[in-house]
TIBAVO-157933 format. One record per residue (C-alpha): x, y, z. Coordinates in steps of 0.5 Angstrom, whole numbers, plus 2048, in hexadecimal, padded with zeros to 3 digits. Example, Ala and Ser with C-alpha at 12.3 -4.5 7.8 and 13.67 -1.06 7.14 Angstrom:
{{819 7F7 810}} {{81B 7FE 80E}} 
END
This chain:
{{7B1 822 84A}} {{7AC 81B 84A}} {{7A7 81C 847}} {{7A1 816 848}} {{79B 815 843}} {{797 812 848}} {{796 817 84D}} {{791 81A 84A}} {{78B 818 848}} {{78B 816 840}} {{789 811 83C}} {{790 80E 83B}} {{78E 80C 841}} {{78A 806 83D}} {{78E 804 839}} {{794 804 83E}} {{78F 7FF 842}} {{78D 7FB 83C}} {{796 7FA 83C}} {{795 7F8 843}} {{790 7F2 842}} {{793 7EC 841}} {{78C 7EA 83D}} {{78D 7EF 838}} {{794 7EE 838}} {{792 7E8 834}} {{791 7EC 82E}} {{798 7EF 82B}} {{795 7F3 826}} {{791 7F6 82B}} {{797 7F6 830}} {{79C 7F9 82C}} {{796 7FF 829}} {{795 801 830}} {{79D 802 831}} {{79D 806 82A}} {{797 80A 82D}} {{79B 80C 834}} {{7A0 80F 830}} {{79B 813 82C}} {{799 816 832}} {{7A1 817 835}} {{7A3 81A 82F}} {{79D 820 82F}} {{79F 821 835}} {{7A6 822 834}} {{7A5 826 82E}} {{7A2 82B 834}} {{7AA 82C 836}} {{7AC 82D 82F}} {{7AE 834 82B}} {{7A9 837 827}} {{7A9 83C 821}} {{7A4 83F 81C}} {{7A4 83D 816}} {{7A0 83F 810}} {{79C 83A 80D}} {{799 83C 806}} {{791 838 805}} {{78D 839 7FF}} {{78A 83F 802}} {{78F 843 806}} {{795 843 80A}} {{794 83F 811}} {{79A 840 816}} {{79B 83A 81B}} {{79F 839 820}} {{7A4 832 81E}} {{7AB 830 822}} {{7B0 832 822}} {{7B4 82B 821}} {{7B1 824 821}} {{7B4 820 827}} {{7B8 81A 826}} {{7B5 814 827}} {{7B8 80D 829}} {{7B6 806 82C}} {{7B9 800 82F}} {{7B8 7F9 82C}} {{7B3 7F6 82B}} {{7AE 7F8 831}} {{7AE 7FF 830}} {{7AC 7FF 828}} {{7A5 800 829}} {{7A6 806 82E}} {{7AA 809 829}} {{7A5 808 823}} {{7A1 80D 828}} {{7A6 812 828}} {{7A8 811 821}} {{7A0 813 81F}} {{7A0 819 821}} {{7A8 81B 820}} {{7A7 818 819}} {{7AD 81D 817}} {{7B2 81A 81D}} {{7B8 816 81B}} {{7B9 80F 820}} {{7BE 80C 823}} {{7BE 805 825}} {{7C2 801 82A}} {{7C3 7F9 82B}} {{7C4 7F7 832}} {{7C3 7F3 837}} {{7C4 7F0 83E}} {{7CA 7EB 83F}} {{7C9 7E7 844}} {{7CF 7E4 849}} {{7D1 7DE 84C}} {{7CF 7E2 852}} {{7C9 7E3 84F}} {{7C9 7EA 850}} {{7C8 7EE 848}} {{7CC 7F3 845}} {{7C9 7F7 83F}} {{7CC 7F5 839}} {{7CB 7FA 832}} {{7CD 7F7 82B}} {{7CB 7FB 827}} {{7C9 803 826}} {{7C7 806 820}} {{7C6 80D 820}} {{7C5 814 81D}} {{7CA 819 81F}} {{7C6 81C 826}} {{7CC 822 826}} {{7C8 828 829}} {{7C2 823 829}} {{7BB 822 82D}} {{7BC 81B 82F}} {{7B6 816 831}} {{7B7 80F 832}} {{7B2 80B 833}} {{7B1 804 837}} {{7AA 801 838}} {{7AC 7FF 840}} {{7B2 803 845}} {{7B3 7FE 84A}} {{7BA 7FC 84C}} {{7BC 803 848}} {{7C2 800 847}} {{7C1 800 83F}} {{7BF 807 83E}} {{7C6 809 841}} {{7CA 805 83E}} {{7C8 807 838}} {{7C7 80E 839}} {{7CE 80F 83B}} {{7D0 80B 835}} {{7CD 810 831}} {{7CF 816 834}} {{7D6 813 834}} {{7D5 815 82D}} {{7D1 81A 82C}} {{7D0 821 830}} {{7C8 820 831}} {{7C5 826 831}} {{7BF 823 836}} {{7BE 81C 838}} {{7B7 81A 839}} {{7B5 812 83C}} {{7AE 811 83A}} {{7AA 809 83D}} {{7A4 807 83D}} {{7A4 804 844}} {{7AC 806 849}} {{7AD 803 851}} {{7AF 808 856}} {{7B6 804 856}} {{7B7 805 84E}} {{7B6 80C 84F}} {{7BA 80D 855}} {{7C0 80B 851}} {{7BE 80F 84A}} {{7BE 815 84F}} {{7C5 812 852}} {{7C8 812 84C}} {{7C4 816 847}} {{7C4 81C 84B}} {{7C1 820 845}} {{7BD 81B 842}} {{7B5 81D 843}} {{7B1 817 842}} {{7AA 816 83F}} {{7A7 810 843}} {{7A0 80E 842}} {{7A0 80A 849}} {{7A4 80A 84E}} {{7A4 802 853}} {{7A7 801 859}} {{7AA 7FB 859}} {{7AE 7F6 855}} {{7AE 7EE 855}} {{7B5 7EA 857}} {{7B7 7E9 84F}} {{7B5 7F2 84E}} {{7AE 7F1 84B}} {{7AA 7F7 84E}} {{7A4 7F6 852}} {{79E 7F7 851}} {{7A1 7F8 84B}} {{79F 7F4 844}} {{7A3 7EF 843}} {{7A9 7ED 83E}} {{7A7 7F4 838}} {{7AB 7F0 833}} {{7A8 7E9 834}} {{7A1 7EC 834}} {{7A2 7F1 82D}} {{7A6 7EB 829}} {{7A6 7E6 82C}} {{7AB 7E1 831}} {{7B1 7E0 830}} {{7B5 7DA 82F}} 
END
């Protein structure tokens, strides 16, 4: 299942161009606000696939019965461009645990890249809803390599990918190799550029949250 935000009409859509124009990219507060305000509007509507069950809830005049879910996802991001995405989702699952992962591309004498993952610091996601959030899905390879280190290690229960703007090549290889995953995608670009920058793209979401690395 892929799911992309854009293909409706909504007002994700402002602030999606907004992450897309390279004028306002200029202002990082902004920047990083959009990315939070996408992972807002990604986890309502994941939280329509979750399970639901009344619950009783005492107001000073009488009892109201609400429908709430059944358990809170597990949510997880990798660092450090995806903070801002996984803030979004964090607001409104503001009872989920997180996990974090460290990990980065590597790259050969052949200049080819490998993933390199440093470090994962997680709760257990035994018989978990598991969503790992990254701002760009462009090569794919991240997201694999550390699903399957996660899944080494874990029975994940369901495996969700959610992105603020994926290749088709990206989600080519997720499919290929997370056939169970469902993605959560608020683009979705054609083409990447020859160093696996996504076109139109945005450029380097890291770079534009946090600064450039040395």
């Amino acid at each position: 299942m892929i799911f992309i935000l854009n293909k409706t009409n909504t007002i994700a859509n402002q602030f999606l161009a907004e992450l897309r124009d390279a004028d306002i990219q200029q202002d990082k507060t902004r920047f990083r606000r959009n990315q939070e305000k996408l992972g807002q509007i990604l986890a309502y509507e994941f939280s329509k696939t979750l399970k639901y069950e009344a619950k009783d809830v005492q107001t000073s005049l009488g009892t109201a019965i609400v429908n709430t879910p059944v358990e809170q996802p597990v949510l997880g991001t990798i660092l450090r461009a995806g903070l801002p995405f996984h803030q979004g989702f964090m607001q409104f699952f503001d009872q989920s645990p997180s996990a974090f992962i460290t990990a980065y591309r590597k790259v050969k004498r052949t200049g080819d890249f490998i993933i390199q993952v440093d470090h994962i610091s997680t709760p257990n996601l035994d018989d978990k809803i598991f969503i790992l959030c990254d701002t760009m899905l462009a090569t794919g390879q991240s997201m694999v390599v550390v699903c399957k280190e996660l899944m080494a290690q874990y029975k994940i229960k369901e495996l969700h990918i959610a992105a603020v703007i994926a290749s088709t090549e990206g989600v080519a290889h997720v499919r290929a190799n997370l056939p169970k995953a469902k993605l959560w995608l608020c683009a979705l670009d054609d083409e990447m550029t020859s160093k696996a920058y996504i076109v139109p793209g945005l450029g380097d979401a890291g770079d534009l949250a946090f600064g450039d690395k040395a």
